[in-house]
C-alpha positions as CSV (number, residue, x, y, z in Angstrom):
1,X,0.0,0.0,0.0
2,X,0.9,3.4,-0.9
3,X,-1.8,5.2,0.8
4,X,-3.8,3.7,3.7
5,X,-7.5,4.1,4.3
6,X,-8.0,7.1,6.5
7,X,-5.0,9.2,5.0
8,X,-6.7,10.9,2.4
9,X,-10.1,12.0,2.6
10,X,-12.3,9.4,0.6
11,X,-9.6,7.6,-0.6
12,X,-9.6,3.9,0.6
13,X,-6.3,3.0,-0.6
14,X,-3.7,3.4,-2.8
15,X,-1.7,0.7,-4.1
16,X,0.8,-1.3,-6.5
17,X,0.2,-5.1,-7.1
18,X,2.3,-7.6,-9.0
19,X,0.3,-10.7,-10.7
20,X,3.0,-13.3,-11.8
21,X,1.6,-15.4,-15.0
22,X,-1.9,-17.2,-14.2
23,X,-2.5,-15.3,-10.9
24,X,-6.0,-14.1,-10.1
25,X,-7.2,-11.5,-7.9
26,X,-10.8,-13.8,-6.9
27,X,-14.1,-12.6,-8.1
28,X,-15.8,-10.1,-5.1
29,X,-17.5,-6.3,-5.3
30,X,-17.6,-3.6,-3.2
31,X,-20.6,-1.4,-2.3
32,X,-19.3,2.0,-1.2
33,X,-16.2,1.9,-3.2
34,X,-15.2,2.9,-7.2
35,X,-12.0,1.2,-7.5
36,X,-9.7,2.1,-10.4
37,X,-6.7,0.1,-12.0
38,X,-3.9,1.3,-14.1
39,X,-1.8,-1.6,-15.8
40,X,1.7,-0.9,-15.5
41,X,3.4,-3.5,-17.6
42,X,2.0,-6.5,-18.6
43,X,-1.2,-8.1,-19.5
44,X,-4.2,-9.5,-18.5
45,X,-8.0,-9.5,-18.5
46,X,-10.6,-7.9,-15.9
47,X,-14.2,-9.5,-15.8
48,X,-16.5,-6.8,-15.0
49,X,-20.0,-8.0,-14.6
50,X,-19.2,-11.1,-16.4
51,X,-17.7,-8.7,-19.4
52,X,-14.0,-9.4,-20.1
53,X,-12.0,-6.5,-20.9
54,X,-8.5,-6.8,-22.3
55,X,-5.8,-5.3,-20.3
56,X,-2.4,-4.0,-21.1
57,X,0.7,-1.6,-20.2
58,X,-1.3,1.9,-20.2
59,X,-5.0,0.4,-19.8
60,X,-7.1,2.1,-17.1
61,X,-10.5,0.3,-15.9
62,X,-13.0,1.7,-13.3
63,X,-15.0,0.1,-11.8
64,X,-18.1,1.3,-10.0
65,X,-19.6,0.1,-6.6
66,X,-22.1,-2.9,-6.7
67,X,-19.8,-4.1,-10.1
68,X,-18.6,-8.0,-9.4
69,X,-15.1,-7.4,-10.8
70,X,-11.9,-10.0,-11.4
71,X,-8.3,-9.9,-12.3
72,X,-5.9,-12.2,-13.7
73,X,-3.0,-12.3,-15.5
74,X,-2.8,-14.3,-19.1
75,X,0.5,-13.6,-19.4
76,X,4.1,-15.2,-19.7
77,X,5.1,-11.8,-17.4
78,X,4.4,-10.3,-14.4
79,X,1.4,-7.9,-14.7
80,X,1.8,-4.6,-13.0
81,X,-1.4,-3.0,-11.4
82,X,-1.4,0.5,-9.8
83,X,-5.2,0.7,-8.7
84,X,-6.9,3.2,-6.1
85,X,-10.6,2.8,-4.6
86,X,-12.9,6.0,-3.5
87,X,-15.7,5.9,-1.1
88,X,-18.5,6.4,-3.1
89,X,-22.2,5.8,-2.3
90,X,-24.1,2.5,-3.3
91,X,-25.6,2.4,-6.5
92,X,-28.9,1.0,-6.1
């Protein structure tokens, strides 16, 4: 973590993971967070909603609260992610 929860003002956190080859970051959802991932290097797909999106050095994703979401990396190198979440109300 680069930024704990509490440190900015409606920021949860602020972070850098690294996904070697096949790892996955399990399906799950947040309700009063928008969470958003940066891919650093490497490559990947993120399954929002049951809709996979492509990911690669330079994508950016958001994803809003209520939205099931999942990472994982399909590639043969580790897969960068610089991703931040804001407190945001529910949805519904």
């Amino acid at each position: 973590m680069l930024v704990l929860n509490g440190e900015i003002s409606h920021v949860t956190n602020f972070s850098q993971a690294v996904f070697p080859p096949g790892e996955v970051a399990e399906s799950h959802m947040h309700v009063k967070m928008t969470e958003v991932f940066f891919i650093e290097s490497g490559q990947g797909v993120i399954t929002v909603n049951e809709k996979d999106i492509t990911l690669k050095t330079g994508t950016c994703v958001v994803v809003e609260p209520d939205e099931k979401h999942e990472l994982k990396n399909t590639g043969s190198t580790d897969m960068v992610v610089l991703y931040f979440g804001i407190k945001t109300q529910p949805k519904n």
